[in-house]
C-alpha atoms as one frame of an Amber mdcrd trajectory, in Angstrom:
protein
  -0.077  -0.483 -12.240  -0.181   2.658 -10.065   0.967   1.095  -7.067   4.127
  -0.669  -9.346   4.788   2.912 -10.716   4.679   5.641  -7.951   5.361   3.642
  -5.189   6.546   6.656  -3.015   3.427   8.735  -3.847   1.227   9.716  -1.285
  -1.877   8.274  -2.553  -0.131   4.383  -2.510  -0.853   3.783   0.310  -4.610
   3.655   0.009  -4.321   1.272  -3.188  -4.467  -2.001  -1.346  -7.338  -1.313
   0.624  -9.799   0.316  -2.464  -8.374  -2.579  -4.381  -9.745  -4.766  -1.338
 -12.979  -3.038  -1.543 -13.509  -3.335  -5.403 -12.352  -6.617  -5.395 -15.466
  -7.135  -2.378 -17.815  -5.652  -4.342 -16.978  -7.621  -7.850 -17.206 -10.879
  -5.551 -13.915 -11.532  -6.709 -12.503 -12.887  -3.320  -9.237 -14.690  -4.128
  -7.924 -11.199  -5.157  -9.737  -8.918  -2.069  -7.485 -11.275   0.325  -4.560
 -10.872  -1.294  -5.446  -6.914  -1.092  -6.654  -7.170   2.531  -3.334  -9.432
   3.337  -1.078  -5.864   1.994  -3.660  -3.988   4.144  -2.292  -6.014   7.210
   1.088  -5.502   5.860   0.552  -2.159   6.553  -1.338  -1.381   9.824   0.547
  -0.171  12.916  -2.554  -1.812  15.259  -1.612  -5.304  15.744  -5.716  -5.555
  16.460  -6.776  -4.689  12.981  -3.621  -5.988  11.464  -4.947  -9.259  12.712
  -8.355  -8.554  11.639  -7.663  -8.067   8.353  -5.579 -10.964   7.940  -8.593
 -13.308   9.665 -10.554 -11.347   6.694  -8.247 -12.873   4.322  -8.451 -16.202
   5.696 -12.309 -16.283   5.281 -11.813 -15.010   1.991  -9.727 -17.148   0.639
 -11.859 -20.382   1.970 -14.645 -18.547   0.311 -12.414 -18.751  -2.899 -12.191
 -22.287  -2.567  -8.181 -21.478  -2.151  -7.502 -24.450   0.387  -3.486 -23.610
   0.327  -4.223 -19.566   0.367  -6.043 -19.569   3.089  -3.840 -22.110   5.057
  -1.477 -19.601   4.387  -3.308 -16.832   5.880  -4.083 -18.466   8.910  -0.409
 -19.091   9.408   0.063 -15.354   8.810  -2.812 -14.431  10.981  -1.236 -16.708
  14.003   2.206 -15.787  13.351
């Protein structure tokens, strides 16, 4: 809700990757690669940009999300 309502404040850009990290920690791991995905989104290091999105990947396998994370390979290739 914060992120849809101040999208220009200073503290959105830290929302995707606490959401990553509570989603982690809750197990809930569909939802931490969808955060970790906008992390990627956001990174200036192709490196970690590609980390993250390999994160995502695993995550989504580990979700049982068989289209998800074919999608997030494709991302993390691309």
């Amino acid at each position: 809700d914060f992120r849809r309502r101040y999208p220009s404040h200073p503290l959105a850009a830290d929302v995707p990757a606490r959401l990553a990290a509570a989603y982690l920690e809750l197990k809930d791991w569909g939802r931490a690669a969808m955060e970790l995905d906008r992390v990627a989104e956001g990174l200036t290091d192709p490196a970690a940009a590609r980390d993250a999105r390999w994160q995502a990947a695993e995550l989504q396998a580990k979700a049982g999300d068989r289209a998800a994370e074919q999608r997030a390979l494709e991302r993390y290739l691309a």
